[in-house]
C-alpha positions, -999 to +999 in steps of 0.1 A: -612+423-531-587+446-547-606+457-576-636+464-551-615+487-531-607+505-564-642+509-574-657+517-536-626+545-534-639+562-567-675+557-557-681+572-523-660+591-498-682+582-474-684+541-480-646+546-485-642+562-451-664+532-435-642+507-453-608+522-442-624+525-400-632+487-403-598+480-413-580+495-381-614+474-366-598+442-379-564+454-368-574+463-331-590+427-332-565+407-345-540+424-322-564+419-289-568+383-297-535+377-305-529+384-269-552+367-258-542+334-272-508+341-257-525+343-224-544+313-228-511+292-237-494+304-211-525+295-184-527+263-199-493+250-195-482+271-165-512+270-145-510+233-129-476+246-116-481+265-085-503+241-067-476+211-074-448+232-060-469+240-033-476+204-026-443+193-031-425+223-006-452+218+018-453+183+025-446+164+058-440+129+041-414+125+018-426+094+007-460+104-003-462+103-042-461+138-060-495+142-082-480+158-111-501+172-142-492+152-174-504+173-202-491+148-226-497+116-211-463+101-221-424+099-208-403+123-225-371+107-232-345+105-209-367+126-185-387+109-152-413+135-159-436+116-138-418+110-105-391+139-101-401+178-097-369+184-109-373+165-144-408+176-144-395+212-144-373+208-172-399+188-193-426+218-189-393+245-200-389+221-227-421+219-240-433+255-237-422+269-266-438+241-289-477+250-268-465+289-283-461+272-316-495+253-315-509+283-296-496+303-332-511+282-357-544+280-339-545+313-336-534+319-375-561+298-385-590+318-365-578+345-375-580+338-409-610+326-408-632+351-389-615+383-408-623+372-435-659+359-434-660+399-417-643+409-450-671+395-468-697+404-445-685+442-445-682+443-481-719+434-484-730+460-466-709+482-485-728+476-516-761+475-495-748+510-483-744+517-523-775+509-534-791+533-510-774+557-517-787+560-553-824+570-539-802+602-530-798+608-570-823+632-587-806+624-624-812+598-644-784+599-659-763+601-627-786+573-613-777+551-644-743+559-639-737+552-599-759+520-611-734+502-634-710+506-606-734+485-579-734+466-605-699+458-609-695+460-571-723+434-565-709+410-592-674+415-570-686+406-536-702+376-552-669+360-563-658+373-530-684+350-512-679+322-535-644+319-531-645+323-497-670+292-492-652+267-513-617+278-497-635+274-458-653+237-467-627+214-460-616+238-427-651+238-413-659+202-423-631+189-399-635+217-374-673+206-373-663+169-370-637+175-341-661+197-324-687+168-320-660+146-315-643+163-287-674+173-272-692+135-266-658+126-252-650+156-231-684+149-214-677+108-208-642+116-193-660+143-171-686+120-166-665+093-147-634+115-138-649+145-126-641+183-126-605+189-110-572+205-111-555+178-133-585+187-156-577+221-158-564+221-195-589+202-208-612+224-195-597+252-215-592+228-248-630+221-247-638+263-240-619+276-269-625+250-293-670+258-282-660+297-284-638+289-320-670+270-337-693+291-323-674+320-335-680+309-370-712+301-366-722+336-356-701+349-382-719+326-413-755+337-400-745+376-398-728+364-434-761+350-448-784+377-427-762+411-447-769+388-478-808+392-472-803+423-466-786+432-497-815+416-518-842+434-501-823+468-508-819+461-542-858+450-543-868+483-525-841+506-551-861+526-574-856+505-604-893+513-622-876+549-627-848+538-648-846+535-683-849+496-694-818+490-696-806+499-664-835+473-655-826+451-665-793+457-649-814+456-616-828+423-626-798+405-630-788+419-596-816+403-583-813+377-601-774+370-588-790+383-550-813+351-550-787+325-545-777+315-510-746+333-498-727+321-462-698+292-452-702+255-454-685+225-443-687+213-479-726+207-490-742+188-461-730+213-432-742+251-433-723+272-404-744+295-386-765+294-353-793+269-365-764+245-371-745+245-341-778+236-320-779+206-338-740+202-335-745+203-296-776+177-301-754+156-319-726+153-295-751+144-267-760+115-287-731+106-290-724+109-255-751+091-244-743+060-272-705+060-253-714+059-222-737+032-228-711+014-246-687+019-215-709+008-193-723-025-210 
């Protein structure tokens, strides 16, 4: 990505100037959703709270069990974090600043992940923008010239692509096995449980993790869409002007341009719209097999 900041800088003020706005783009974003996520961790663990106070300050019968939220369904240690508002308390202080941490990496990880499939998608229509450009070029020999440097770019943002892919399989892989996963079993427990308070954060665990796959899905098909695009500039470039060289520049661009560009959970999963339909199909069959089992 470096040495395609070089070239784009020498190339174009004007492609340099679009590269240099969607970095403070990426900046505002990351910043935004940063906050965000520190919203949602502090919704998700403080949320249940006011409504047990409430219960528990408000109630006539003192021996009438306190329906505490367990958000980890287990005792914590010395702590009667299931009977006493007062241990409960301390067990939620406790435990606040490890949802932060959790809330952190999660966040890291999207991050990650969608700037930089948006790298890649922005640096393809850099070099789409590029090779535009050159129809604007009444000498050959400046035509040529701007041409070698498509080139180069173009031969960049492929390694770009390619690295990207193999880096994201294994990520997107488990992401797309959890999501089906989580889904199929969200949808038995509200099945026989039923939408309530105490189901409050799984509620928001089964949101974010449908608004973090289909994130990336949107993000492979506008990935693989910019591709297309790309190969239909270079198609549409006047190439049958240039000398045959310079052709056969343009043919290996074409060439290059013909093989599939986006993110995949390795080789079987391809992440983009088409595929998260049949994500959500497959977790409804698998819904429908567990609840079948459950009831049998």
């Amino acid at each position: 990505m470096n040495m395609f900041f070089r070239i784009v800088y020498l190339h174009s003020p004007r492609l340099s100037h679009e590269l240099t706005h969607h970095n403070r783009v990426i900046d505002r974003f990351a910043k935004a959703w940063t906050a965000f996520m520190v919203s949602v961790a502090l919704i998700y663990w403080i949320a249940p709270l006011p409504c047990i106070y409430w219960t528990y300050f408000t109630r006539t019968n003192e021996s009438e069990p306190l329906g505490l939220v367990q958000h980890l369904e287990v005792q914590f240690y010395w702590l009667d974090n299931r009977n006493s508002i007062f241990d409960y308390t301390i067990y939620v202080a406790i435990m606040l600043p490890f949802v932060f941490l959790c809330a952190t990496m999660n966040n890291i990880k999207i991050l990650t992940v969608s700037c930089s499939v948006e790298y890649c998608t922005k640096l393809m229509c850099i070099v789409t923008e590029a090779i535009r450009q050159l129809d604007a070029l009444s000498s050959n020999d400046d035509l040529a010239r701007e041409l070698r440097k498509v080139v180069t770019m173009h031969k960049r943002v492929l390694i770009c692509s390619r690295l990207l892919d193999e880096s994201l399989r294994p990520l997107l892989l488990v992401q797309w096995i959890l999501c089906i996963v989580i889904w199929s079993v969200t949808l038995v427990y509200f099945d026989y449980s039923g939408v309530h308070m105490k189901s409050f954060s799984i509620i928001i665990m089964f949101l974010l993790g449908t608004a973090e796959m289909l994130s990336y899905c949107i993000l492979g098909t506008r990935l693989t869409g910019q591709a297309e695009q790309l190969e239909r500039a270079i198609y549409a470039s006047r190439w049958y002007n240039l000398p045959s060289k310079e052709q056969r520049n343009v043919q290996i661009m074409l060439n290059r341009a013909q093989t599939r560009v986006g993110i995949r959970g390795y080789k079987f999963v391809n992440v983009n719209l088409e595929e998260f339909a049949a994500m959500v199909n497959r977790a409804y069959s698998a819904y429908v097999v567990l609840k079948r089992e459950i009831n049998a």
